[in-house]
ZAFIZA-616399 format. One record per atom (N, C-alpha, C): residue in one letter; x, y, z. Coordinates in steps of 0.001 Angstrom, whole numbers, plus 500000, padded with zeros to 6 digits. Layout:
<atoms>
aXYZ
...
</atoms>
This chain:
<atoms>
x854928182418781110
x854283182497782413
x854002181089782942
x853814181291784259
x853844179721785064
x852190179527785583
x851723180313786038
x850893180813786509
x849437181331786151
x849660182482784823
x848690182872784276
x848002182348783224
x847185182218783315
x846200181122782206
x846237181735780993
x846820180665779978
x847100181015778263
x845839181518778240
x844656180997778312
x843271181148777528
x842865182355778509
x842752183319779102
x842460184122780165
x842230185392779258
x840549185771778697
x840581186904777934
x839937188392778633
x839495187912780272
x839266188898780798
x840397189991781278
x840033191469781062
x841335192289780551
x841373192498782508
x842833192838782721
x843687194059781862
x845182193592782629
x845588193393783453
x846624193002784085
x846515191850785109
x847666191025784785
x848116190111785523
x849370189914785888
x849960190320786719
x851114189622787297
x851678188615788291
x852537188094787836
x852848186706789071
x854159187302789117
x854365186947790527
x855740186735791612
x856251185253791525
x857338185747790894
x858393184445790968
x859396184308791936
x859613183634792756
x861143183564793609
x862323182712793247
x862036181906792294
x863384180900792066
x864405181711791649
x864223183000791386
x866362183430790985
x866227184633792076
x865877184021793405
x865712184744794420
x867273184686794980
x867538182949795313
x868640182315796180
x869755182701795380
x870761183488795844
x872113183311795309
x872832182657796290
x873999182327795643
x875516181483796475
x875193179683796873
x876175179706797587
x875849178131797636
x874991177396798890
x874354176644798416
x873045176524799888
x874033176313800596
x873377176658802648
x874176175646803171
x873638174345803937
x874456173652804630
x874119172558804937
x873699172491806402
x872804172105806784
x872365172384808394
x872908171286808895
x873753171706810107
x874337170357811018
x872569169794811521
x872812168476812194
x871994167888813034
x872615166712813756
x872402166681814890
x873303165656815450
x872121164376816059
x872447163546816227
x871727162378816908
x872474161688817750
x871734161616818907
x872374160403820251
x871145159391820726
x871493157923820335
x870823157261821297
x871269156723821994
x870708156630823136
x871231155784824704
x869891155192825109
x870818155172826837
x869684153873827713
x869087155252828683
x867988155057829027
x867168156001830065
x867049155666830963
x866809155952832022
x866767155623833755
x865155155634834404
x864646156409833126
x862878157508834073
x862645158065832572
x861943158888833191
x861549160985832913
x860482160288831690
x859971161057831246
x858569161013830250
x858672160142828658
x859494160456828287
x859900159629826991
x859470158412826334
x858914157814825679
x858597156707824987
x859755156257824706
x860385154663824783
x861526154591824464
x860998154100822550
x862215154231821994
x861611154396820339
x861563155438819758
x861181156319820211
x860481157757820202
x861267159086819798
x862070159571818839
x862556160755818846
x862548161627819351
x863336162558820170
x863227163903820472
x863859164985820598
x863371166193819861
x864567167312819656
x864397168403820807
x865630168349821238
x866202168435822935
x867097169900822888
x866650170555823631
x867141171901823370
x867574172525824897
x867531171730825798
x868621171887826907
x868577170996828312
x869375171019828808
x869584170011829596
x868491169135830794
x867582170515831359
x866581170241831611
x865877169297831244
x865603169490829672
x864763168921829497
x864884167789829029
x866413167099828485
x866916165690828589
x866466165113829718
x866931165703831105
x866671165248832240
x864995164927832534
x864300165978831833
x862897165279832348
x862724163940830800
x862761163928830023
x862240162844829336
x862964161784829580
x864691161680829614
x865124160488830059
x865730160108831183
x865702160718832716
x865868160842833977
x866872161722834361
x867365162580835061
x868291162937835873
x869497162332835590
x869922161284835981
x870934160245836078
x871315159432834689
x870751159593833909
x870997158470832538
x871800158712831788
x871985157719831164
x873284157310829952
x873172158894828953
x871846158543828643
x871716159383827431
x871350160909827587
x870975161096829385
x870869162923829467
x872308163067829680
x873130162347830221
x874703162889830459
x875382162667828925
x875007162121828120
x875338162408826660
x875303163658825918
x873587163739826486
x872969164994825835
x873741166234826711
x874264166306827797
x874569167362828619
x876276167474828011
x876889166717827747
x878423166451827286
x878807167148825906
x877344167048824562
x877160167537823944
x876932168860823655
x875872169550824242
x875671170711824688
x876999171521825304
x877566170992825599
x879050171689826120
x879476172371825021
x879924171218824231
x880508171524822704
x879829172463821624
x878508172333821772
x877622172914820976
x876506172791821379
x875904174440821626
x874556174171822397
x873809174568821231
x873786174688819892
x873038175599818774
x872663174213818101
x873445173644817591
x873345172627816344
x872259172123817314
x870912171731815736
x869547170636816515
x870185169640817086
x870015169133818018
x870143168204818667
x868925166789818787
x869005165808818601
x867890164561818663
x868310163306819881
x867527163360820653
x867734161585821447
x866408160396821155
x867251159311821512
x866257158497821504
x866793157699822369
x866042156731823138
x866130155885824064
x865784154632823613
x867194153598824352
x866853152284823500
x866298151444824536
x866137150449824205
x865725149249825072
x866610148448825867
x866783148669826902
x868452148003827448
x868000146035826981
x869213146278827230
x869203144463827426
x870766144368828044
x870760142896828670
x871931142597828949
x871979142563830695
x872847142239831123
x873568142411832806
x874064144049833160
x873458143870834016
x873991145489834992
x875718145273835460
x876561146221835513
x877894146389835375
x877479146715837174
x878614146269838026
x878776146736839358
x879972146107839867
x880109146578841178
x881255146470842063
x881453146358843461
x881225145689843886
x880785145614845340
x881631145749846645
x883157145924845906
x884245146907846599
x884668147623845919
x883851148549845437
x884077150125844526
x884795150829845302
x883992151070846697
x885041151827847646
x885164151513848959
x886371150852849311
x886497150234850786
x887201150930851707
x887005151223852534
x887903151884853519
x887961150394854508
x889438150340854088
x890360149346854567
x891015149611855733
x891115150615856405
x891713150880857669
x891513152053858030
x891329152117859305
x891060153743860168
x892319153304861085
x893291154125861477
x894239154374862309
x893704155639863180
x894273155692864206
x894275156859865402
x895630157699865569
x895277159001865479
x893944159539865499
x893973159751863784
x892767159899863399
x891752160268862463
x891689161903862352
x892324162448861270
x892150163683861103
x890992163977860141
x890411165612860630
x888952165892859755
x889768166524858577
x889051166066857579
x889257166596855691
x888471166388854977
x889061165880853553
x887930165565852281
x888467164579851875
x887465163827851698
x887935162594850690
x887202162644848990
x888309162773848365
x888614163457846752
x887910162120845873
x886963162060845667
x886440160532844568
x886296161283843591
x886025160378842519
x885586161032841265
x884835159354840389
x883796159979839967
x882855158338839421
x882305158904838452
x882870158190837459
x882615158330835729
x882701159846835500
x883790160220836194
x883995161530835636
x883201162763836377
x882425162203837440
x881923162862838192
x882217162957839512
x882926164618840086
x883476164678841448
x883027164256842809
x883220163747843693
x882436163422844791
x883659164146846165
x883229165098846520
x883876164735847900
x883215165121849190
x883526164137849928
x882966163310851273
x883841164033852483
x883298164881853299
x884046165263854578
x883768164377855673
x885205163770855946
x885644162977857419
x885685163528858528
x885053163485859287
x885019164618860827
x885904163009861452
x886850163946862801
x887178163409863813
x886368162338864669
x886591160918864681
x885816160469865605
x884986159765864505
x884672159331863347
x883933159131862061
x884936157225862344
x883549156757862030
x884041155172862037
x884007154870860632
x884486153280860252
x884490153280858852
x882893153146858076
x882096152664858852
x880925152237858520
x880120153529857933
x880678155028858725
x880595155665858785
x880756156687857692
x881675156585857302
x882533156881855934
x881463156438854542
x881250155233854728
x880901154295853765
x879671155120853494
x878423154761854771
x877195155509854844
x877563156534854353
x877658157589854483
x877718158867854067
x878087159309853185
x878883158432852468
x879517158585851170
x878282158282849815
x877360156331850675
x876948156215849801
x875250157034849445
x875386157629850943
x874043158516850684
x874261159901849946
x875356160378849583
x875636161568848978
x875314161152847320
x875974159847847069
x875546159366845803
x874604159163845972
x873676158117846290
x871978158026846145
x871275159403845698
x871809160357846621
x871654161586846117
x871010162687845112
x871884161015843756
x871550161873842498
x872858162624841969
x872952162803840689
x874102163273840145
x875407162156839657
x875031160806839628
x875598159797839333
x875454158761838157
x876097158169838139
x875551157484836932
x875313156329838073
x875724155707839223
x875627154687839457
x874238154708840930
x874368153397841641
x873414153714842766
x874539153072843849
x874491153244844933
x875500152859845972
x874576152257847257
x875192151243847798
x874628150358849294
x875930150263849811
x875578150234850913
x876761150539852399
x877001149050852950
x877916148828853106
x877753147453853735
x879240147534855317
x879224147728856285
x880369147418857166
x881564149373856281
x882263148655856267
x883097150023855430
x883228149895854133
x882336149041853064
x882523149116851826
x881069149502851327
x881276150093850160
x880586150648849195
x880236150212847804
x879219149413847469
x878754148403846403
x878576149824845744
x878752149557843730
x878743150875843095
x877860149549842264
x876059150413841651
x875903149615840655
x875687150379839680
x875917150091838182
x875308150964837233
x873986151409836923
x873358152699836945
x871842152851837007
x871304152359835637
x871625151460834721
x871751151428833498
x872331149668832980
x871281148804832173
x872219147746832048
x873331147502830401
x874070146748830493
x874747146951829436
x876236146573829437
x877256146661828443
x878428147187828454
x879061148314828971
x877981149559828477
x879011150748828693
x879210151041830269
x878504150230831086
x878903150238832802
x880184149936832976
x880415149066832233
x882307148551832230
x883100150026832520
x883027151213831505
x883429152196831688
x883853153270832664
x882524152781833530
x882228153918834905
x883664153486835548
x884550154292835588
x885752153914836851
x885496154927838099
x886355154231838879
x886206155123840577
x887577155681840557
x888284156976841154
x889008157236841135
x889318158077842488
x890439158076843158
x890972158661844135
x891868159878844050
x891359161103844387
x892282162080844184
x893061162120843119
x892326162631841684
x892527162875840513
x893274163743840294
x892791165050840733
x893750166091841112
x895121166328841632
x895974167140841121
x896859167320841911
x896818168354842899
x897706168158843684
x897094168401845444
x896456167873846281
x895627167253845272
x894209166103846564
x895042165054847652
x894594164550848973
x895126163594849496
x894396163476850371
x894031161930850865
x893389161544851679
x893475162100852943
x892904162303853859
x892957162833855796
x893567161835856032
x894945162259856705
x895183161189857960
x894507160659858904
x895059159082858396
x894296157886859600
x893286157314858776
x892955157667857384
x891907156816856596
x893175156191855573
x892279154830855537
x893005153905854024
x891749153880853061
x891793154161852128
x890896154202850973
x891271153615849876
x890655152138849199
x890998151477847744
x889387151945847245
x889715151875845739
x888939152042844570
x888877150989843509
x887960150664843175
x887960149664842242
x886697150588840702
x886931150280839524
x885888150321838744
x884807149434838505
x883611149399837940
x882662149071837555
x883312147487836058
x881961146438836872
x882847145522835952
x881357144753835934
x881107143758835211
x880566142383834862
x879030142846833943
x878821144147833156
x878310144696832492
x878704143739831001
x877143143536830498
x877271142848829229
x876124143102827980
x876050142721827019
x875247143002826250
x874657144896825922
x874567144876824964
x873872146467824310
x872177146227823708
x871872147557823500
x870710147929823052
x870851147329820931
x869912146939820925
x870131146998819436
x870283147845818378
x870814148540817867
x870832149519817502
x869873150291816429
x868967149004815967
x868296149002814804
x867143149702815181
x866572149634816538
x865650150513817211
x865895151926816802
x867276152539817039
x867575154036817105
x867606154267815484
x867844153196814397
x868164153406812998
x866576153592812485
x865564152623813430
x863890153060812996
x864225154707812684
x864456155093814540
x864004156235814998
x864436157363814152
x865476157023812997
x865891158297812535
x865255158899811609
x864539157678810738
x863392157766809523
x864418158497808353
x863977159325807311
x864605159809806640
x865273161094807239
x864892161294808322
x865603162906808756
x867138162700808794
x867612163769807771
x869321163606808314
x870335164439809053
x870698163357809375
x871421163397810656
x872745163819809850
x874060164774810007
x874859165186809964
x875976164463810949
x875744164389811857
x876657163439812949
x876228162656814475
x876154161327813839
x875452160498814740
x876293159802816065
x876609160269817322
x876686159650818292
x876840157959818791
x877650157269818584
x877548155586818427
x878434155733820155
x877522155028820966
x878029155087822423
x877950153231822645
x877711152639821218
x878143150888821693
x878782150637820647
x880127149824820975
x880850149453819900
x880746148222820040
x880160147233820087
x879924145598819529
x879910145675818272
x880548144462817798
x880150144383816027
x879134144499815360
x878199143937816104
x876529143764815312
x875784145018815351
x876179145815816433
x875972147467816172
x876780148081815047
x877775147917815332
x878522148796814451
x878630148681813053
x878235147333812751
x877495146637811493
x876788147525811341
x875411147517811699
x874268147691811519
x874069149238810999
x874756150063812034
x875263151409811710
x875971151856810489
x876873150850810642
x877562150941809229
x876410150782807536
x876072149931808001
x874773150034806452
x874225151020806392
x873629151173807567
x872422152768807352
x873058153986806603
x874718153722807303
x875531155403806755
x875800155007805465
x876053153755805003
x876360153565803468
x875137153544802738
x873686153726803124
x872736153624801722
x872443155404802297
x872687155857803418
x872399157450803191
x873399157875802547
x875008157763802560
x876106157764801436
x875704157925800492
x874957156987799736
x874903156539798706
x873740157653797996
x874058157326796413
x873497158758795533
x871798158609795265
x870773158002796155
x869288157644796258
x869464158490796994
x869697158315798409
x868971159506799746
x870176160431799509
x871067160526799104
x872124161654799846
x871844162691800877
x871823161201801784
x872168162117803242
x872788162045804549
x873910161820803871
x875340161254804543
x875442162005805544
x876025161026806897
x876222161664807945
x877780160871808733
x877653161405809701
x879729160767810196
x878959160365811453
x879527158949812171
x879153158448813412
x880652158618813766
x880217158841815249
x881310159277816035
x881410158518817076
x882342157675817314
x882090156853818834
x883915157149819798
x884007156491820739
x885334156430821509
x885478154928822227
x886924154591822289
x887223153375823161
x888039154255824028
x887813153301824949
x888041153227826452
x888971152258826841
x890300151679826380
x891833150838826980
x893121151263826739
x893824150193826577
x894914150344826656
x895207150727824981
x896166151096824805
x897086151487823359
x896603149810822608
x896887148813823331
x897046147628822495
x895345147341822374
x894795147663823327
x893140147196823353
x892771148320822181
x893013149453822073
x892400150484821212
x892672150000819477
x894275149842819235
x894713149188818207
x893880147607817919
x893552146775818524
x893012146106817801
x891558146457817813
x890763147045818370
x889842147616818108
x889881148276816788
x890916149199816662
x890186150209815196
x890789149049814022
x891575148170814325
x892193147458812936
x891200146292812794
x890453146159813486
x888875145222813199
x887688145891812487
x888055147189812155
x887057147938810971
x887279148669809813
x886679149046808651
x887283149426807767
x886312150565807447
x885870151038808063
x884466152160807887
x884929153782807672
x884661154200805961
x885183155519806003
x884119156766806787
x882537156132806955
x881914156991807759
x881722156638809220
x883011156549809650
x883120156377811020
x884338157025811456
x884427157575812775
x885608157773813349
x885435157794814682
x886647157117815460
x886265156425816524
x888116156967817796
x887629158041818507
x888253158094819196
x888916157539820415
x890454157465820400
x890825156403821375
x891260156691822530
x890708156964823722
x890633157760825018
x891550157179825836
x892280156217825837
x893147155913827243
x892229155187827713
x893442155109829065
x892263154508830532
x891421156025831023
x890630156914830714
x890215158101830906
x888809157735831887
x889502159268832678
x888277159211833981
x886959158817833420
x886943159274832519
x885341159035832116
x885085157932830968
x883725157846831100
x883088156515829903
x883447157030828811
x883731156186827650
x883461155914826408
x882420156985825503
x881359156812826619
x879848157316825726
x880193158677825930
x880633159661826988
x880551160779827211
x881629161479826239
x882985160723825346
x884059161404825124
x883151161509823421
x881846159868823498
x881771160303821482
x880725161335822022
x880003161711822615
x878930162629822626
x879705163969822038
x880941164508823425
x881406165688823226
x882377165681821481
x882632164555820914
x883577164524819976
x882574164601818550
x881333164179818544
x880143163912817508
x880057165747817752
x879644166000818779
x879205167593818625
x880056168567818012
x881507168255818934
x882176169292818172
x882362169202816779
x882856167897816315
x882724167845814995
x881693168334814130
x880277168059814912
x879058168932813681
x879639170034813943
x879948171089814718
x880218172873815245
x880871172910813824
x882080172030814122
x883438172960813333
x883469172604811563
x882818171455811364
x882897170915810192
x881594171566809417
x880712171786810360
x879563172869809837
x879869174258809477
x880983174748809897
x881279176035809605
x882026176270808350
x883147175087808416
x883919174547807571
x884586173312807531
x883795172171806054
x884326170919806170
x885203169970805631
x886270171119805373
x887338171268804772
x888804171494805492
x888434171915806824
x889189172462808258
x889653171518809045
x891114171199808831
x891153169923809897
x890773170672811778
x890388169456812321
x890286170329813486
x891111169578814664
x892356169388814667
x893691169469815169
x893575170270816189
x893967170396817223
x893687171490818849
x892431171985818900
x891550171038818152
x890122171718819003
x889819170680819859
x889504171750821012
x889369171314822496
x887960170558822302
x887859169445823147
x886530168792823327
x886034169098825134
x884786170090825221
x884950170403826145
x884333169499826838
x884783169582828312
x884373168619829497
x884825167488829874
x885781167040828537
x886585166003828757
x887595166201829274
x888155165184830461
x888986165175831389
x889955163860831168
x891378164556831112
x892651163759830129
x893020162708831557
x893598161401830856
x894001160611832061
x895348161475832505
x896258160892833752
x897078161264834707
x898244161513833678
x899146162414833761
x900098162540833127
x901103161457832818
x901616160831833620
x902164159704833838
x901849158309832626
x900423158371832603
x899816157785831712
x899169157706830835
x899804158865830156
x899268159288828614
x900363158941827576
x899875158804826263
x900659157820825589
x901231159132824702
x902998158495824292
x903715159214823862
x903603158966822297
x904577160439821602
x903902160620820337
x903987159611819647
x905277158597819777
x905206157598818584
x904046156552818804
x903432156307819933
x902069155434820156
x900945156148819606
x900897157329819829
x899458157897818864
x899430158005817276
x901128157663816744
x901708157970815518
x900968156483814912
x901241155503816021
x900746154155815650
x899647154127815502
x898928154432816347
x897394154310816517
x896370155104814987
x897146155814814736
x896653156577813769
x896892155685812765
x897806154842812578
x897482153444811341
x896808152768811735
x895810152657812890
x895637151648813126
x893583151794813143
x893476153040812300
x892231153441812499
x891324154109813519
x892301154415814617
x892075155582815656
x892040156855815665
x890688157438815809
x891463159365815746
x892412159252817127
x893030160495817324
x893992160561818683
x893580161920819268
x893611162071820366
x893919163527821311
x895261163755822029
x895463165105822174
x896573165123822830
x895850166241824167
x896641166711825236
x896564167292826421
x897238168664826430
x896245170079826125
x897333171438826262
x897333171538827798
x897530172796827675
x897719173690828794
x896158173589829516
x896512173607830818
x895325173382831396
x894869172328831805
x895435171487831097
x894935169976830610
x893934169837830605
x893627170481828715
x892232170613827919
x893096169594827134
x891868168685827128
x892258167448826274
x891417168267824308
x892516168159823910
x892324168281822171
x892276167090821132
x890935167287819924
x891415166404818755
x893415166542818125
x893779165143818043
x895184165745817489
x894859165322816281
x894278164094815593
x893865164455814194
x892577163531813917
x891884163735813291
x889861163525813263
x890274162323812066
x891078161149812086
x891179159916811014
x889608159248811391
x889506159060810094
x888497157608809843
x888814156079810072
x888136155344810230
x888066153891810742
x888612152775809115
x888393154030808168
x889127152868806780
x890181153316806595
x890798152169806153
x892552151842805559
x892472150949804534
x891999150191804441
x892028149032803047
x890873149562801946
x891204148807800251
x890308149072799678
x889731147643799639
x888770147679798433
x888252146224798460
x889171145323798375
x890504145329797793
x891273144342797256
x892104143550798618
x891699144996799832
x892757144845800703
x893676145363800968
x893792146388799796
x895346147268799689
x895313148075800620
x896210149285801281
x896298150196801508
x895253151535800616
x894806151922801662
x894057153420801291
x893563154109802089
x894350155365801611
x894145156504802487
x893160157902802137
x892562156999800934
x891575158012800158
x890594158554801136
x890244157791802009
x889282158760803201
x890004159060804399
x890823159041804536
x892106158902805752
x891222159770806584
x890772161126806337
x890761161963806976
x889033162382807077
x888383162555808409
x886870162383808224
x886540163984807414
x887273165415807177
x887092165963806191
x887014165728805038
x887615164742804747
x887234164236802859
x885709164068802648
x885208163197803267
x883900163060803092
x882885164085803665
x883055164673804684
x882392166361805050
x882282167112803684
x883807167354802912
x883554167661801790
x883161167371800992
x882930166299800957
x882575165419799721
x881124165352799403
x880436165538800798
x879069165777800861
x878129167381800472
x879307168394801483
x878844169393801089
x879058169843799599
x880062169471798880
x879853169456797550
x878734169442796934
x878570168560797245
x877235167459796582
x876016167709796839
x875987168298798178
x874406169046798534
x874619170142797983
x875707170927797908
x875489172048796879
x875614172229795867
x875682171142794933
x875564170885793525
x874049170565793432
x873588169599794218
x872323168922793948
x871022170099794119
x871475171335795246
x870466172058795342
x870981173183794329
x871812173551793794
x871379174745792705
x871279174043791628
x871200172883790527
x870160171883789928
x869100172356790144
x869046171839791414
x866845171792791668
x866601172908791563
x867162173921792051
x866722175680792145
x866898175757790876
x867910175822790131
x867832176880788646
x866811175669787550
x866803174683787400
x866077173801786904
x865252172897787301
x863837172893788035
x863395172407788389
x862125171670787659
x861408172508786832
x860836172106785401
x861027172518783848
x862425172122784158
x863026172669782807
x862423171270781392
x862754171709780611
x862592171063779112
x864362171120778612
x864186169735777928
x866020169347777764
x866000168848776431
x866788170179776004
x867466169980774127
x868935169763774243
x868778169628772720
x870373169731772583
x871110170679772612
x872328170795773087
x873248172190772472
x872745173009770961
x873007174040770773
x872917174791769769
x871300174493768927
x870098174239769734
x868855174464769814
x868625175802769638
x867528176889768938
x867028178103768705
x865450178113769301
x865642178083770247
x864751178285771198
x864533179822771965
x863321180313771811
x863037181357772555
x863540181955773548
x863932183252773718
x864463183407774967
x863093183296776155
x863574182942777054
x862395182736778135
x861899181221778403
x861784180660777255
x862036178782777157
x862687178410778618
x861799177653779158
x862300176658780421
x863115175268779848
x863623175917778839
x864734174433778753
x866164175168779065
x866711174087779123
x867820173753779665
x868898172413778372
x870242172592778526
x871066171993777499
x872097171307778097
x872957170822778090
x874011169935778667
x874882171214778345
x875160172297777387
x875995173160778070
x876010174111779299
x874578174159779001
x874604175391780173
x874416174658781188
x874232173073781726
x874501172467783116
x875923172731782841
x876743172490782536
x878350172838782473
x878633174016782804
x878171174919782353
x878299176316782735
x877844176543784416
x876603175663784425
x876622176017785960
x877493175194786947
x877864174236786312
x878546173187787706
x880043174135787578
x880488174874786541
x881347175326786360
x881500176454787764
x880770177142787676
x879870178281788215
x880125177932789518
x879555176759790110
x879147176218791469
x880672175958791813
x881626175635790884
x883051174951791747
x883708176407791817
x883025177856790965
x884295178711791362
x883798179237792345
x882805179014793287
x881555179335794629
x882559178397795311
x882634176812794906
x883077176247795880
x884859176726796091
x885303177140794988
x886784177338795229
x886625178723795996
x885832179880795776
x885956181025796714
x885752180436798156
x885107179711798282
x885463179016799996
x886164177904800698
x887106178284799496
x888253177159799967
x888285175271799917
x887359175360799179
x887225173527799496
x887408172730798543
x887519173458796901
x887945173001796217
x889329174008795356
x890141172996794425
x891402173930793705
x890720173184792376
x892322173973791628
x892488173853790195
x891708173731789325
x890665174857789371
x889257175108788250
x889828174594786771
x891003175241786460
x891447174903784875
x891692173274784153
x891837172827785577
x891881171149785221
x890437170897785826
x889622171162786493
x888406170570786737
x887659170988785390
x887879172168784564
x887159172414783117
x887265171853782168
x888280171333782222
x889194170413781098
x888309168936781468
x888686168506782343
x887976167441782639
x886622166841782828
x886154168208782805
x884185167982782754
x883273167106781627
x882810166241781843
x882278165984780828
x880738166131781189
x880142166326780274
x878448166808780733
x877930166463779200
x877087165500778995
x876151164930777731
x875100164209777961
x874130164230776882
x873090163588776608
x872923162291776830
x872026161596777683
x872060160033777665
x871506159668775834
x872401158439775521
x872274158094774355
x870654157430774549
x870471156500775468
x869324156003775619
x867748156405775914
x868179156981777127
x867171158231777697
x867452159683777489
x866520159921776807
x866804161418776064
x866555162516776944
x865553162193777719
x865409162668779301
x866529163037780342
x867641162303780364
x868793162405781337
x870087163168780734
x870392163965781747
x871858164019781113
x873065163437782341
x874120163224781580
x875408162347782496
x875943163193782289
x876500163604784049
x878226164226784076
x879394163557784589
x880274163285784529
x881396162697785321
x882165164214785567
x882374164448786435
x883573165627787078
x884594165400787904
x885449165581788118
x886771165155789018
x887562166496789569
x886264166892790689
x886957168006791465
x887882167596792669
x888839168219792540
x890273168280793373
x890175169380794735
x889458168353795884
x889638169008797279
x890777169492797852
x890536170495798643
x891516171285799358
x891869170354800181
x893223170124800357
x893702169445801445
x894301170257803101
x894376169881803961
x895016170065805323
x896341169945805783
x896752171386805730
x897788171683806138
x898260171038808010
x898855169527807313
x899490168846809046
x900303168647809113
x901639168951808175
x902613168824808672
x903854169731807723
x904632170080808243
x906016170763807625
x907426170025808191
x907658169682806813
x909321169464807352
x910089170326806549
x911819170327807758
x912238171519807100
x913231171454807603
x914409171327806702
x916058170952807359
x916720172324807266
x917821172739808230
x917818174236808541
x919577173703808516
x920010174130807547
x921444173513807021
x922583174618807107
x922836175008808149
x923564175897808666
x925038176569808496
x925004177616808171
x926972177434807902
x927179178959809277
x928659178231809245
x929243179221810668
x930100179967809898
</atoms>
C-alpha cells in the first residue's frame, strides 16, 4: 500500500484508489505553436505571452493592421485548433517605404469608368475610376481606402503618386510588394497609366532573445521565425538545441520563409546548417516572408501532430498565393534548391500553392561532410515523439520504483523494477510504436537492445537502442522495357 498507514490499528477497512495502470497506449504529444512579431496598438505588453484563440482577439492585443495579428490570422487558416501563443517584440531599426509605390503616370482622354486591380502584401485593393476622375484623384482615393485599415502599410497622396509606408519598422517591410492586376482577366480602365513599385529601405529586426525570454520552459512544438538575420537565427538556433537536447526534452521545429530569387534563396539556405530548422523558399511571391512561415509553422504542427512520420508533399498551405506562372521556377531549380537547404512548393490546380518536400536547413556533419541524416524535418518529429513516448511510460509505470538486479526474489507487489523488465517495456513501447507506423524491424531493434546496471551508480540504469524509423515514400523509378 501507498497510502495506508503500516501502524494503523483502528479496525476495519481501508481502501485506496490507485490510477497509475489507468493510462494505456502511447501518450500523445500536444502540438503548440509560437509566433513572435512587431505590433502596431491593441492591449498587449510587449514581452508578454499570449494564448490567442481567434482573430479578433490578435487584433485587439496587437492592432488590426500588424505584423504579428496577420501572422496570427495566416496561421489560423491552416489550423485553427492547435494552442496557439504570440508575443510582441520591440521593433528597432528604419521603417521600409516607397514614395512611388503607386503613380499614375498618365491620364489620356477619354478616361473610361472601371477598377483598378492592386494587391499590397498580399492584400486585394480595388479602387473604382469614374469618368472625369483626375490623377490626383485616383491617388486620393486610393490612398484613403488604405488608411482605411486592412493593410499592412499607411499611404499619403501627393499630386498622382502614392507614398506606401510600412506600419511596422524593420526588415520584413522589404517584403510588402505592390502589385497590378495579379489576376488573370484584371486590366486597367482605359486612359489610366498605372506603375507599381515595392516597399524598400527597411532595416534592422527585433532581437529575438526577447521572444526566447517569453517562451520560459513551455514547449513549443513549432515556432514561427518571421526574421532571418544571422544573430536571430543564431540565437534561435541555441534555444532549439538545449530544448533538443536530453535535460529539457522539448524539442520543437522553427519554421521561417525567404522571399528572392532562386540564386538569393540558394545562398541563403547554404549559409546554415540547422537540423531544427526549415526554411521555405517562396519566389518573388505576392506576399511577405512572415505570412508564408506563419501558414507553413501551422500546417506543419496540424499534420506532423497527427502523424510525424508523414511526409507532407501536396499539403496545401492555405492563403498562400503562388507567384505568376511565367515566374515560377522549374523542376530542376527546386531539385537544386533542395541541396541547397530549402524546403520547396509547387502550384496545383487552382493555384493552391503546396509543400513539395518539408527538407531541413542541415547538410554537413561536424567534419563538413555530406549528411542527410536529418534531410527531412520528419526525422526529428519522429525522433521526438519517440522519445516523449518512451520518457512518459517510464514515469507512468515506474515512478517510485526500487532497482535490483535481474533474477532478484522479491515479493510479488514490490515497487521494484530490474533492467529486464525496462527491456521488456521499451520492447513493448516500439511494438506500440511500430503499430503506428513510425518505427520497423522489431527483431533487429531486440537484438540490439542493450539495457544494464550502471557499474558506478547503482541507482541508474543505461540503455543504448537503435530504433529504425519509417521512412517516406518520395519517389519511384521504373523502366517499362517493352517488346512488340
Amino acid at each position: 500500500m501507498s497510502q495506508i498507514p503500516a501502524n494503523l490499528r483502528v479496525p476495519l477497512v481501508y481502501i485506496e484508489i490507485d490510477n497509475t495502470g489507468a493510462s494505456q497506449g502511447l501518450a500523445e504529444l500536444q502540438q503548440r505553436i509560437f509566433i513572435p512579431g512587431l505590433a502596431t496598438g491593441g492591449c498587449a505588453a510587449i514581452g508578454e505571452p499570449y494564448r490567442v484563440t481567434s482573430d479578433e482577439q490578435a487584433m485587439e492585443l496587437w492592432g488590426a493592421d500588424s505584423m504579428l495579428t496577420a501572422m496570427v490570422k495566416m496561421a489560423r487558416k491552416a489550423d485553427p485548433f492547435t494552442e496557439m501563443w504570440g508575443v510582441a517584440l520591440t521593433p528597432g531599426g528604419s521603417t521600409a517605404e516607397q514614395p512611388l509605390a503607386i503613380a499614375i503616370d498618365d491620364l489620356t482622354d477619354p478616361i473610361e469608368s472601371g477598377m483598378l486591380h492592386l494587391m499590397i502584401g498580399g492584400e486585394p485593393l480595388d479602387y473604382l475610376v469614374e469618368v472625369g476622375d483626375e490623377d490626383r484623384d485616383i491617388a486620393a482615393g486610393i490612398a484613403a481606402q488604405i488608411n482605411a485599415g486592412g493593410y499592412p502599410v499607411t499611404a499619403e497622396a501627393t499630386d498622382g503618386d502614392v507614398k506606401l509606408t510600412c506600419r511596422w519598422a524593420g526588415e520584413t517591410g522589404d517584403d510588402i510588394d505592390v502589385l497590378l492586376n495579379y489576376y488573370p482577366g484584371q486590366q486597367t480602365p482605359a486612359g489610366v497609366v498605372i506603375s507599381v513599385k515595392c516597399l524598400e529601405g527597411g532595416s534592422g529586426n527585433p532581437d529575438i532573445s526577447e521572444a526566447i525570454a517569453a517562451m520560459g520552459d513551455l514547449w513549443f512544438t513549432a515556432i514561427v521565425m518571421p526574421f532571418t538575420d544571422t544573430a536571430n537565427m543564431n540565437a534561435l538556433r541555441d534555444e532549439l538545441l538545449e530544448r533538443w537536447g536530453p535535460v529539457k526534452m522539448i524539442e520543437g521545429i522553427a519554421y521561417c520563409a525567404y522571399r528572392g530569387t532562386m540564386a538569393e534563396a540558394a545562398t541563403f539556405g547554404n549559409a546554415r546548417n540547422d537540423f531544427l530548422y526549415t526554411s521555405m523558399a517562396t519566389n518573388i511571391s505576392p506576399q511577405p516572408a512572415y505570412l508564408w512561415a506563419a501558414s507553413y509553422a501551422a500546417t506543419g504542427a496540424r499534420e506532423l501532430g497527427v502523424d510525424p512520420a508523414r511526409p507532407l508533399q501536396f499539403v496545401t498551405l492555405p492563403g498562400i498565393l503562388p507567384v505568376n506562372t511565367s515566374a515560377r521556377w522549374e523542376l530542376n531549380e527546386r531539385n537544386l534548391l533542395l541541396y541547397d537547404g530549402m524546403a520547396t512548393h509547387t502550384v496545383g490546380g487552382g493555384d493552391v500553392v503546396q509543400i513539395e518536400r518539408e527538407i531541413s536547413m542541415y547538410q554537413t556533419n561536424a567534419t563538413g561532410a555530406p549528411d542527410d541524416s536529418y534531410l527531412d524535418i520528419t526525422t526529428p518529429a519522429t525522433l521526438g515523439f519517440v522519445r516523449h513516448a518512451t520518457k512518459v511510460r517510464i514515469q507512468r509505470d515506474y515512478p517510485r520504483h526500487k532497482l535490483a538486479d535481474d533474477g532478484t526474489k522479491f515479493a510479488p507487489g514490490q515497487p521494484v523494477v530490474t533492467p529486464e523488465i525496462i527491456r521488456d517495456t521499451l520492447l513493448d513501447v516500439f511494438k506500440q510504436l511500430e503499430a503506428r507506423a513510425l518505427v520497423e524491424n522489431f527483431d533487429q531493434y531486440k537484438t540490439d537492445l542493450i539495457v544494464e546496471r550502471d557499474d558506478s551508480d547503482r541507482n541508474a540504469v543505461n540503455v543504448i537502442s537503435h530504433p529504425d524509423l519509417v521512412n517516406q515514400f518520395r519517389k519511384l523509378a521504373m523502366a517499362i522495357q517493352f517488346k512488340l
